[in-house]
Each structure stands twice: as structure tokens, then as C-alpha cells.
C-alpha positions as CSV (number, residue, x, y, z in Angstrom):
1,X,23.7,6.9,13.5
2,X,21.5,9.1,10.9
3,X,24.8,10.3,9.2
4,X,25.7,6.7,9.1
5,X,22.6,5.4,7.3
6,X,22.8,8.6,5.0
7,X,26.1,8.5,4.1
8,X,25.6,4.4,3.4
9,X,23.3,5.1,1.4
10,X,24.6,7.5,-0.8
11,X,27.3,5.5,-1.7
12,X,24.9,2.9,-3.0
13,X,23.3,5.7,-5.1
14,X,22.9,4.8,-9.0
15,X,22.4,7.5,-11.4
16,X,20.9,5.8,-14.2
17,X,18.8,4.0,-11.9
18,X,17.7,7.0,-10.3
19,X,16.1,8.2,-13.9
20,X,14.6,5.2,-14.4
21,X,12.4,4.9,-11.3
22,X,12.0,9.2,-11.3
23,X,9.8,8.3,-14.6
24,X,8.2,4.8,-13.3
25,X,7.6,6.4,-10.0
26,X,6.2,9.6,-11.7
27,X,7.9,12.3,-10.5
28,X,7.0,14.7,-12.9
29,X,5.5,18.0,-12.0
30,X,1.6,17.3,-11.1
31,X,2.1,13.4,-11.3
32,X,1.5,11.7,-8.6
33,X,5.3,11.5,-7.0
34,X,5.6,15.4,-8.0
35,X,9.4,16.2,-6.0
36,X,10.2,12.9,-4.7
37,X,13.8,12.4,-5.1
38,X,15.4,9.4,-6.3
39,X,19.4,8.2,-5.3
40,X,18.7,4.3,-7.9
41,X,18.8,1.9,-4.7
42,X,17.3,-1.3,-5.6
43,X,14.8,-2.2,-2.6
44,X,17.1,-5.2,-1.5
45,X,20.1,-3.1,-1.0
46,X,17.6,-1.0,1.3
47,X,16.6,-3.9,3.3
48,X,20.6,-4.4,3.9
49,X,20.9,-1.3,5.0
50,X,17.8,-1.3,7.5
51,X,18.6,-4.7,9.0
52,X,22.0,-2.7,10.3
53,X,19.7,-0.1,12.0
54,X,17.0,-1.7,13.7
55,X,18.1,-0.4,17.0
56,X,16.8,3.5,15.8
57,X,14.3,4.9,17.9
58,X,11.2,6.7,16.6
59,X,12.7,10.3,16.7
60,X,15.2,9.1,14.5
61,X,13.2,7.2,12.3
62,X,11.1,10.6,11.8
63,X,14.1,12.2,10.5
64,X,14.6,9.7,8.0
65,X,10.8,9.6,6.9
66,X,10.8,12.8,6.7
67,X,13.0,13.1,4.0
68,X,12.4,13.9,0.5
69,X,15.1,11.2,-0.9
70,X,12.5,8.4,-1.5
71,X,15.2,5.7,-0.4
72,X,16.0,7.4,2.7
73,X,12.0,7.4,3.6
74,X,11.2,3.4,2.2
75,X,14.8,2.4,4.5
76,X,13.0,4.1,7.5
77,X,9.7,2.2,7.0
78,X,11.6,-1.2,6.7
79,X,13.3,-0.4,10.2
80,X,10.0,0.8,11.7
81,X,8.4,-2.8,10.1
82,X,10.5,-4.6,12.0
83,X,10.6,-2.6,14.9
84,X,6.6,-3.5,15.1
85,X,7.1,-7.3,14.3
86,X,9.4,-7.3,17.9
87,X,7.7,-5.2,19.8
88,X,5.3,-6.2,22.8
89,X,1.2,-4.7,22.2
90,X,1.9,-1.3,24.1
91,X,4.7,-0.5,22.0
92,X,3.3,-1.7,18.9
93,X,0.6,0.8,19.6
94,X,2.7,3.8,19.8
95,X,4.3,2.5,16.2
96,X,0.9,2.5,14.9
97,X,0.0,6.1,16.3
98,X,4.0,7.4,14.7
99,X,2.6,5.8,11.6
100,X,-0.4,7.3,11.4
101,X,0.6,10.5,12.4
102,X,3.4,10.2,9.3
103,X,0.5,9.7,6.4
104,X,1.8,12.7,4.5
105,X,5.6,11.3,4.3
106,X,4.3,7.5,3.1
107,X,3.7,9.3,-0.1
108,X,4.0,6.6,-3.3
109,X,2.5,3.7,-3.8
110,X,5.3,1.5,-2.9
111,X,5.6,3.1,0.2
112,X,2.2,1.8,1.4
113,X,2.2,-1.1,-0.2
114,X,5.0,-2.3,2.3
115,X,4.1,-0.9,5.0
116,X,-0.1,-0.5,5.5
117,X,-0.1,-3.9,5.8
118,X,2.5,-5.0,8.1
119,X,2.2,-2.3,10.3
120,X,-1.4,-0.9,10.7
121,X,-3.4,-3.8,9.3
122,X,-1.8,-5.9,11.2
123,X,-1.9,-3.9,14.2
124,X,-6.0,-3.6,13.8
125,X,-6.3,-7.3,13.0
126,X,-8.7,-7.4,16.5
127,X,-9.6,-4.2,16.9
128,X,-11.8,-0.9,15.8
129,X,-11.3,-0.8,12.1
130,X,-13.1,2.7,12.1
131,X,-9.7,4.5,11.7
132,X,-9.3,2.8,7.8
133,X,-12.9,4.3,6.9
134,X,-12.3,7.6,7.8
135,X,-8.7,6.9,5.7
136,X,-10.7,5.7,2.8
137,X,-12.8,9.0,2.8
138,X,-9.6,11.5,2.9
139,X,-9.3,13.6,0.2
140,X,-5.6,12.2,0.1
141,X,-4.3,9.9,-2.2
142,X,-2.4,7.9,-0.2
143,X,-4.4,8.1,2.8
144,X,-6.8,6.1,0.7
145,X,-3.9,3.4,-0.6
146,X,-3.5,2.8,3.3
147,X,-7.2,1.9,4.0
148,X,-7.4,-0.1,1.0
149,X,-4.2,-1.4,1.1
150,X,-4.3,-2.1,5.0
151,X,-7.0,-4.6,4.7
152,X,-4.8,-6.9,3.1
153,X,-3.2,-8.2,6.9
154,X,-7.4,-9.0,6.9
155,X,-7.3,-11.0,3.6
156,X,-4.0,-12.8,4.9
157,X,-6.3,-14.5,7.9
158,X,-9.5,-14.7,5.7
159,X,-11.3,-11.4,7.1
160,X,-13.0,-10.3,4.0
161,X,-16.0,-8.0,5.4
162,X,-13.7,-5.0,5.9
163,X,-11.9,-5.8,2.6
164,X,-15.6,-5.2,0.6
165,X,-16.7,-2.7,2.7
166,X,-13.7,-0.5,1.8
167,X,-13.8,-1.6,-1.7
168,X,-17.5,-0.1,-1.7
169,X,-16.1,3.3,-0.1
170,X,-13.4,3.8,-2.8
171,X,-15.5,1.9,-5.7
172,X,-16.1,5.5,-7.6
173,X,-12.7,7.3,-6.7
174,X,-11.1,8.9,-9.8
175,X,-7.5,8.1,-9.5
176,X,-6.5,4.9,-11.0
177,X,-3.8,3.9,-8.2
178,X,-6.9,3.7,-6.1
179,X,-8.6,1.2,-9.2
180,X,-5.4,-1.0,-9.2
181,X,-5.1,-1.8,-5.2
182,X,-9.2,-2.1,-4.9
183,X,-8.7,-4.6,-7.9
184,X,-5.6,-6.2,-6.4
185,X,-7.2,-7.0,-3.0
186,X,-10.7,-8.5,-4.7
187,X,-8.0,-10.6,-6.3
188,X,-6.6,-11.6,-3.0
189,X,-9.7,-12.3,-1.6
190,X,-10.9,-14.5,-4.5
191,X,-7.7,-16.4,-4.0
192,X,-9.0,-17.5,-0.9
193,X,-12.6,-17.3,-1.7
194,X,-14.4,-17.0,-5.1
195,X,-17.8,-17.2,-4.4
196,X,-17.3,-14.1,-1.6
197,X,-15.1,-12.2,-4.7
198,X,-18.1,-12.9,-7.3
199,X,-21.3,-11.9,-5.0
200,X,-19.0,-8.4,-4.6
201,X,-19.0,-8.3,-8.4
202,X,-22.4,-9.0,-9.3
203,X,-23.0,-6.3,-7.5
204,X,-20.6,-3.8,-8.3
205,X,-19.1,-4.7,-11.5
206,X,-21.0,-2.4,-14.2
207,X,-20.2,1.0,-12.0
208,X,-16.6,-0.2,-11.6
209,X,-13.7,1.6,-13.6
210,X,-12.7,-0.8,-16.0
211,X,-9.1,-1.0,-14.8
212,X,-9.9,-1.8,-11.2
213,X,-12.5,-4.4,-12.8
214,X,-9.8,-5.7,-15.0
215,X,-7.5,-6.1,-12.1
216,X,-10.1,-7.9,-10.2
217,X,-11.4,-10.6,-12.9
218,X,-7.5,-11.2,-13.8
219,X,-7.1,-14.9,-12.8
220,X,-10.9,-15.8,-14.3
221,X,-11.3,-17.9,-17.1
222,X,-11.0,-15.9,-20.5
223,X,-14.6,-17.0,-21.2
224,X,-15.5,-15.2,-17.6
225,X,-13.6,-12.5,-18.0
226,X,-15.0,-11.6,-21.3
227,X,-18.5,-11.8,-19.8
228,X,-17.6,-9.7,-17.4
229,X,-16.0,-7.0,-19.3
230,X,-19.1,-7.1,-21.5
231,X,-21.6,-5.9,-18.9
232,X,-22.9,-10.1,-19.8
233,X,-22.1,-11.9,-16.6
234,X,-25.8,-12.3,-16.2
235,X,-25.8,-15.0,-18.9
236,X,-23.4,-17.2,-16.6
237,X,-25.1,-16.8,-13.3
């Protein structure tokens, strides 16, 4: 069945495609997707492909996510999504522990951002968030994109406390894919709540790096936003 999935995919490979998202997934040497290997596959091709294979068992899901063909590795995280979605609590909780124990092959942003959510988030909904704390204080990139970006399955049902508290944690990390998904989930949460968004930013906003605030403050008012930028919010409170 691997060999199936591998050669399928192959033969959706694009080449010019593959150069374009080796540069906008930065896979440079020392950027952040250093040696991940692109085939071009658009992510709804990979979802067709997944949706054939849903029936793979963890063992061969490994093989896949341990892959350094970045298509091969997002195609194993769609089947292991919906693997979770049907599976009853005790199985659901070995998925969790296979994901968790896979943090170093869910290794670019987009990678995480598909699957922290839907998978552990979810999954800790109810439960001992501990586990996303000690994430958030990993000297790992992407370790740190899951705690962040877990909290989101939170924001979905209108848990914010886990949300802020995390945001706190990574409010001074250095790396600005860390600014952008702290910023993106204030966002989320002022979607659903302003007021909970604002009292966070009061607080936090002059220490913040300016892209994470920017990220944050994106659907404000210009007039706000400007305020806010300006280290002057206090003349609007």
C-alpha cells in the first residue's frame, strides 16, 4: 500500500511547482525548512490521495511521516486526521501519543497548522493541558507552533484561558513564525470575544514584537490600530 501512495504521488509531482514552494517554504540552507524536499503537489491533490488511504495503520503512517518529501509527510497527517476524527477515545489516545512522539517530522509551518489542531487540541479539549506548556517551552521551533497552534481546537469552543496563557509563554520568543501564529490566535479569539482579546493587549502590547502585534490588531479600526502601534492606546481606554 506505501508503494502505492508513493508511486501516486510521484506522478502528481510538478516541477515548477516544486521551486516555487522550495523558496516560499524556505528550504534554503539554515532557513527554517533547511532539506525538506518538495515533489509541487497542490494540498487538494493530497487530500485525494489520503482519502484513498484511510485504512493505513500507524506503522505505516510512520513510514510516510518519516519522510523527507514534504508531500509524502503532509499526505500522512491528512490520513492520521481522519483516522482521529473516527476513532473511539482509546484509540484516539494512542493517535495523540504517535503524534506527539512524531514532533520532529511535523517540521513546517503548514504541517502544524493542519494538524495541532485537529488532532491534539482537540484531543485535550477536556483534559490536562500541561503537555502544550512544556511544548511551548521547547527549544524547538515547531514544538512551540504546536502549543500555540493547538489551542486553536480551544478558541473553536470559546476556551480562551489556555489561548493567553500560552501567548504569555511565547510572547518574547525570537522567531517570527512563532510572532505570526501567537498574533493569528489573539485574532481568533477577538473574533469571538474583543474585550478578552483587548485586556490581553493592554497588558502585553508594548513588549510584543511588532509583527505578532500587527497580526493581532489586524481587523481593528485603522484609528485603533494606529493607537496601538504607537505605544498610544492609553488615550482610547
Amino acid at each position: 500500500m506505501l508503494n502505492s501512495i508513493a508511486k501516486e504521488l510521484h506522478s502528481l509531482k510538478n516541477k515548477e511547482k516544486s521551486k516555487i514552494l522550495s523558496g516560499f517554504f524556505k528550504t534554503g540552507k539554515g532557513e527554517y525548512g533547511d532539506g525538506d524536499i518538495f515533489l509541487g503537489i497542490v494540498v487538494p491533490l493530497q487530500r485525494k490521495v489520503a482519502k484513498k488511504y484511510t485504512n493505513l495503520q500507524l506503522p505505516e503512517i510512520q513510514e510516510l511521516l518519516s519522510s523527507k518529501i514534504h508531500e509524502f509527510r503532509l499526505t500522512s497527517l491528512f490520513i492520521l486526521i481522519d483516522k482521529y476524527k473516527k476513532a473511539q477515545e482509546n484509540e484516539k489516545k494512542k493517535i495523540v501519543e504517535f503524534y506527539l512522539n512524531n514532533t520532529k517530522n511535523i517540521n513546517n509551518w503548514d504541517l502544524v497548522d493542519l494538524s495541532a489542531p485537529n488532532i491534539l487540541g482537540d484531543y485535550l479539549r477536556d483534559k490536562d493541558k500541561s503537555i502544550l506548556y512544556r511544548l511551548a517551552n521547547s527549544p524547538h521551533l515547531w514544538e512551540k507552533r504546536i502549543a500555540i497552534l493547538s489551542a486553536f481546537a480551544f478558541i473553536r469552543n470559546n476556551m480562551f484561558e489556555d489561548a493567553l496563557n500560552l501567548s504569555e509563554t511565547l510572547i518574547r520568543d525570537r522567531h517570527d513564525l512563532i510572532h505570526k501564529a501567537v498574533g493569528w490566535m489573539l485574532r481568533e479569539i477577538g473574533k469571538r470575544d474583543i474585550r478578552a482579546e483587548e485586556n490581553f493587549l493592554k497588558k502585553h502590547y508594548r513588549k510584543m514584537p511588532r509583527t505578532m502585534l500587527r497580526y493581532a490588531i489586524e481587523r481593528f479600526p485603522e484609528q485603533k490600530r494606529k493607537h496601538y502601534l504607537n505605544s498610544k492606546i492609553a488615550l482610547i481606554i
